[in-house]
N, C-alpha and C positions, 0 to 999 in steps of 0.2 A: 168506500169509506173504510177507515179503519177499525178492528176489532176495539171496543174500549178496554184498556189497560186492566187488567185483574190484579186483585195482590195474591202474592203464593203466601197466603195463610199458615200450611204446616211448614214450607220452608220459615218463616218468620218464626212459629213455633219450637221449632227445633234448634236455630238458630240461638235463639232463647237459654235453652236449656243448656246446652254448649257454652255457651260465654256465663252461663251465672256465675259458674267457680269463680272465675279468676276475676269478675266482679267483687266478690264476698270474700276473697280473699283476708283483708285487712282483718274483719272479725273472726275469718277462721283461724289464722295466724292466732291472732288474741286469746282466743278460747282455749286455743290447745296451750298458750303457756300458763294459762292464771288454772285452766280447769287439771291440769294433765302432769306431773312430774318430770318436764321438760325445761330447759333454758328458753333463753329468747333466741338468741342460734338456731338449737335445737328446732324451735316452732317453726322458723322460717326455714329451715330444712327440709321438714315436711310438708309445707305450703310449696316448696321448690321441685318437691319430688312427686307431688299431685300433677305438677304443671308440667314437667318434663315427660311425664306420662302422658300425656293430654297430648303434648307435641309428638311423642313418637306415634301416636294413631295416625297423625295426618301423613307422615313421611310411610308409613306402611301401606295406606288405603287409599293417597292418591294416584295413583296410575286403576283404582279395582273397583271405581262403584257403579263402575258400567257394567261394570262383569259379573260382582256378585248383585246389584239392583239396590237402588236406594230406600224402596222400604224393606228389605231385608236387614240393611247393614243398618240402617236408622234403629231397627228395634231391638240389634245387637246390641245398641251404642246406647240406648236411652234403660236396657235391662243391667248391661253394666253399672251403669249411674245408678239406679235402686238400689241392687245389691251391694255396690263398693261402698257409698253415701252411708244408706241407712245400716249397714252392719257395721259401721266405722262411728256411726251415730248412737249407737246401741251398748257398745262396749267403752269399759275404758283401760283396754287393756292396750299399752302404748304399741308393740307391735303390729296387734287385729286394727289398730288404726290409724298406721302407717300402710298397711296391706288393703285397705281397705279406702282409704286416700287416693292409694294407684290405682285400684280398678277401678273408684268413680271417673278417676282421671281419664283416664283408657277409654269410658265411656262417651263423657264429656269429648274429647276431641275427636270421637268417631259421630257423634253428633254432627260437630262443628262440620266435620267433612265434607260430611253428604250436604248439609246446608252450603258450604260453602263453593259446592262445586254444580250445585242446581241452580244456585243464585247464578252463576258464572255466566248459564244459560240462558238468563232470563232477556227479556227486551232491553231492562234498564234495570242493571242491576247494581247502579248507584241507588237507588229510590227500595230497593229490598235490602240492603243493607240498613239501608237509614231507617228502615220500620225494622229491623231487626235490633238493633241498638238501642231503638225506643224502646220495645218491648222490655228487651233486660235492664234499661235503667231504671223504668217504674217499678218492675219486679223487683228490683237488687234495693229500689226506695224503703218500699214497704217491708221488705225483709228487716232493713236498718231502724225499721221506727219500732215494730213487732219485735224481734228476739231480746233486748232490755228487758221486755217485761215478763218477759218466760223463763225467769232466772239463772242462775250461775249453769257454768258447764259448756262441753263442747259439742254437744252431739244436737243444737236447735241451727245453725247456721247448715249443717250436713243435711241435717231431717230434711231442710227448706227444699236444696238441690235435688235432696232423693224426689222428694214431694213432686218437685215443678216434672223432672223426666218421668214420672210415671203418669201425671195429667196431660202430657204429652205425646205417649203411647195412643192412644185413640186415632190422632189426626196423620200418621203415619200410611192408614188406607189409603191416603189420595195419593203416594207419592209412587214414581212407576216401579217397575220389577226389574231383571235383569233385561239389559240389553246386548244382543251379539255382535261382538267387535272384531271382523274378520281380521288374522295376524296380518295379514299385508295392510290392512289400515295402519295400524298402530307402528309397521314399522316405517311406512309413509310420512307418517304425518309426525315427524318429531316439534319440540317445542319451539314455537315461535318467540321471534322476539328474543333471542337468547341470551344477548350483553345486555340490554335491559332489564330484563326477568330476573336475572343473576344478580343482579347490581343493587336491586329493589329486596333478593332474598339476602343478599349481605346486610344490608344495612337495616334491614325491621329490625332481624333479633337487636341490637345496639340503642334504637326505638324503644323497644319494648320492654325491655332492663333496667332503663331509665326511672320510666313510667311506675313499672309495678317494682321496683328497687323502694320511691317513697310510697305505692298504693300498700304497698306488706308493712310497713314500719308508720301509716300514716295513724293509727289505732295507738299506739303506744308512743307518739306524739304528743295526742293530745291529752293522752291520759299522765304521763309523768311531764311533759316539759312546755305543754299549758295547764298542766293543773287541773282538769276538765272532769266530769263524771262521764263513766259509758252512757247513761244515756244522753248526755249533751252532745256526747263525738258523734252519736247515733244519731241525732236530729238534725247536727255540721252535715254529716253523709249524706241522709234522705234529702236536704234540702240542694247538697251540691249533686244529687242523682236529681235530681228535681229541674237547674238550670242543666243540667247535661241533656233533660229531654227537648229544652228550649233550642238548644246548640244545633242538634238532631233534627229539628222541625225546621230551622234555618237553612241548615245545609239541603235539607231535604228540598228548599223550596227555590233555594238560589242553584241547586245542579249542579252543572256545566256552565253557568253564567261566565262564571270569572275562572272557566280553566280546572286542570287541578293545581299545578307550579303552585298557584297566589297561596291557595287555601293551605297546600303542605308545607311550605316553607316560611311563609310567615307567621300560621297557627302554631309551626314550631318551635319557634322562636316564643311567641308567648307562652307556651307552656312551660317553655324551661325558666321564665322568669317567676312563672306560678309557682311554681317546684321550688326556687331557693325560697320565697316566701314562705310556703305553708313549711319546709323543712326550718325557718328560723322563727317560726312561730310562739312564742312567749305569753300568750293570752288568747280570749276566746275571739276576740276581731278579726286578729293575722291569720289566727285560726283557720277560721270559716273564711276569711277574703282567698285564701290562697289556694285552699279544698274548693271552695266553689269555682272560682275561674277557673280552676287548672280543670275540675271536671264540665266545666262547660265547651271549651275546647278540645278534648282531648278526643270525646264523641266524632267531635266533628270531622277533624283531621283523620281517625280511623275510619271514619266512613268515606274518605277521600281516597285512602291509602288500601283500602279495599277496592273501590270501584278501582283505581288503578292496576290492581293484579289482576282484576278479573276483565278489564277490558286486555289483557293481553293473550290470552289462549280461550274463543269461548264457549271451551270446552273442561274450562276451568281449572286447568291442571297447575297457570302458572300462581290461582288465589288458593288454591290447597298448599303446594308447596311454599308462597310468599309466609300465606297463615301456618305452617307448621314454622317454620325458622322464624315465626314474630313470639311462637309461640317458646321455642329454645329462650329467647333472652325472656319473656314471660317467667319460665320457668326458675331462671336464673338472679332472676330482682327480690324474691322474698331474700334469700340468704346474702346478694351483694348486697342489699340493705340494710341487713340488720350487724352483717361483719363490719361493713363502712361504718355504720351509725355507732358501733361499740368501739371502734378504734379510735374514728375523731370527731364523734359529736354531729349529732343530727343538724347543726347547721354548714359543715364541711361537706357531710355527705349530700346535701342539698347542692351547695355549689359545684359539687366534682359531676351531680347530673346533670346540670341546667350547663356546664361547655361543653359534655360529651355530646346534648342533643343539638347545642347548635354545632357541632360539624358533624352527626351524622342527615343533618337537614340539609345539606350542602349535595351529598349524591341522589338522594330522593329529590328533590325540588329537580336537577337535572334531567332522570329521570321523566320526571312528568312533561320536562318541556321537550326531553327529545321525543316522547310519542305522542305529544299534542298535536304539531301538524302535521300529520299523516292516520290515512284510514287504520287504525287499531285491528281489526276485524275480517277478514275474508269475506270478501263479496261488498264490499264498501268500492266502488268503483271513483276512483278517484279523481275531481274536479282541478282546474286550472284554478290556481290560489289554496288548495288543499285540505278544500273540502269535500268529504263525501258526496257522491252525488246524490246517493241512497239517504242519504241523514235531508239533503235541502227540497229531494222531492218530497220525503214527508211532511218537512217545512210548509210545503205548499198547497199541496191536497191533493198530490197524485195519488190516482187509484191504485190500493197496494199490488195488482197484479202487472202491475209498469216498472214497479223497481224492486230489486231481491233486497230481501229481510236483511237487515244488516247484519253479519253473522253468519248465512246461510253459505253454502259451502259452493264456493268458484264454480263454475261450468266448466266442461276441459272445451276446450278451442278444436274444431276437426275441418278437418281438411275435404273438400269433397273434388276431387277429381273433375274434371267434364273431359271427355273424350272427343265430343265431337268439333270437327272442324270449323273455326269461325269464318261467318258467310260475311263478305263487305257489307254494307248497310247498302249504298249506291247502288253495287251489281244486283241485290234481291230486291232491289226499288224498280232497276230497271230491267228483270227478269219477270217477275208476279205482277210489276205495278202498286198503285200505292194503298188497294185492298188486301192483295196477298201479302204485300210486304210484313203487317200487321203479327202474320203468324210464324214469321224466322224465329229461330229460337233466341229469346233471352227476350223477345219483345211482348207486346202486350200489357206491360206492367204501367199505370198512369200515371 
């Protein structure tokens, strides 16, 4: 029988704490302009240099968490986020929080790292993605319902993130140490998949730009051009964190059903219709109708477009490097947001996102379909009509020691020699008779 599925808890945990920023982004944004002696530029500036920070942890520490160990670098990454967070939370001296922005950032996507490359590992490691995006949307909920009522300033949205990575230092014990990676492994084994992988790490960041272009400027939406109090925007947010966990539960539970292709490419397409909506927003309906869908899919599709990088190396290398280049255009949406939105108007910038995503939807939907039929994974032995054979025995209840772990690494093929001469079957029929016959070599087997 099979082992029953476990969830990786500190992965999920960590995971968590990694994605909150760029969750909470909108309010950080927000705070540093109304709290701080900064433009709205300016704010989204620094919402942009949090995030590019974030990103370059991943392009640094992908190819090394094997080598320096994941709870080493996890607690590098979640002591960053304390220190950068809360001393950036603490001051309001613009540059200590600027400086302090980056090193949570730093931490934050060292975080994400380790998370995203244990995930890579796992059995299914669509189904730990999708509890990890649960996790931070109830988190990221509650943040948005909580900091209205803890008054003006920018340093309660920071506290939160400092807060969640130091409640997350504890679960760190569970995750392994370094492991030794002989060089001739690593020069073996380059990246699989590689005009796909490539193709999926072009097109995130242009994804991702999109996305957090209106998630950075969605705060100062609702607050100048529907007319809205922060804590109404706050309650639009928690409630559209809210269907985002519904989204999350959905995907979770539909899988693999319908592919990834369906879920990337059409989910994308609604979101860029979500996007000009809540960007031409004019009251609290359009508001909340366009915040909410667009956060109810948005989940989803990320946790598609995750399983998709990580079923392609899984060893995770190509869901570090997809999620670092998602995280560059990440990075990059608080200030194209707010430049676009100051030149022509929060409902332009709304339309010039929702064409860019429908054709960056065009090479990811591709993508998904060129390595939907075929084994993703090493040691997936591949069936006539193109399915694993590995994925349909478990279908059916073979005992797991009948077929390799999907994932688990190829057997080499060996050759074994026989030296000795083969003997006629007839002539040693009719030499020994047909009791000696029994015992020629290669006989005996029934």
């Amino acid at each position: 029988m099979f082992a029953p599925r476990t969830t990786p808890w500190p992965l999920v945990a960590l995971f968590t704490a990694g994605y909150l920023a760029p969750y909470l982004l909108p309010t950080v944004v927000g705070r540093l302009d109304a709290g701080l002696p900064l433009s709205a530029t300016q704010a989204g500036a620094v919402g942009s240099a949090l995030l590019l920070s974030s990103a370059a942890a991943g392009f640094v520490l992908a190819s090394r968490v094997e080598r320096i160990g994941a709870r080493a670098l996890a607690r590098v990454g979640l002591l960053l986020a304390v220190l950068g967070y809360g001393g950036a939370a603490l001051t309001g001296s613009v540059p200590a929080v600027v400086f302090g922005a980056m090193v949570g950032g730093f931490g934050s996507g060292t975080a994400t790292t380790v998370a995203a490359t244990r995930i890579a590992a796992q059995r299914d490691p669509h189904r730990a993605s999708a509890l990890g995006l649960l996790a931070v949307s109830a988190l990221a909920g509650t943040v948005y319902l909580t900091v209205p009522h803890l008054g003006a300033g920018h340093g309660q949205p920071l506290a939160a993130i400092a807060l969640t990575a130091l409640a997350v230092w504890p679960l760190t014990g569970r995750l392994p140490g370094p492991t030794a990676v002989p060089h001739t492994r690593r020069q073996r084994e380059p990246l699989p998949h590689l005009r796909s992988g490539l193709l999926l790490a072009a097109a995130m960041p242009c994804w991702s730009l999109a996305q957090n272009a209106l998630w950075g400027v969605s705060g100062r939406i609702g607050l100048t051009q529907a007319h809205l109090t922060e804590a109404t925007v706050g309650v639009v947010f928690a409630a559209a964190l809210g269907t985002g966990l519904l989204g999350v539960l959905g995907a979770g539970a539909l899988g693999a059903r319908f592919g990834r292709a369906l879920p990337i490419g059409a989910g994308t397409a609604v979101i860029a219709g979500c996007i000009a909506v809540s960007a031409s927003a004019t009251g609290l309906a359009s508001f909340a109708a366009g915040e909410i869908a667009w956060n109810t899919f948005y989940p989803v599709v990320l946790s598609y477009l995750i399983g998709l990088a990580a079923s392609l190396d899984p060893r995770g290398r190509w869901a570090v490097l997809v999620g670092s280049a998602s995280s560059l255009g990440t990075a990059a949406g608080p200030l194209t947001g707010s430049v676009l939105s100051a030149q022509a108007g929060f409902p332009v910038m709304g339309a010039v996102l929702a064409v860019g995503l429908l054709v960056v939807a065009v090479p990811m939907t591709a993508v998904a379909l060129h390595t939907g039929g075929r084994p993703l994974l090493p040691g997936a032995v591949r069936r006539r009509g193109g399915t694993p054979a590995a994925v349909v025995a478990a279908a059916t209840g073979t005992p797991t020691g009948a077929v390799p772990r999907v994932g688990a690494p190829e057997q080499p093929v060996v050759e074994i020699p026989v030296d000795a001469p083969a003997v006629p079957a007839r002539a040693a029929y009719d030499t020994a008779g047909p009791r000696r016959a029994g015992a020629a070599p290669g006989a005996g087997a029934k």
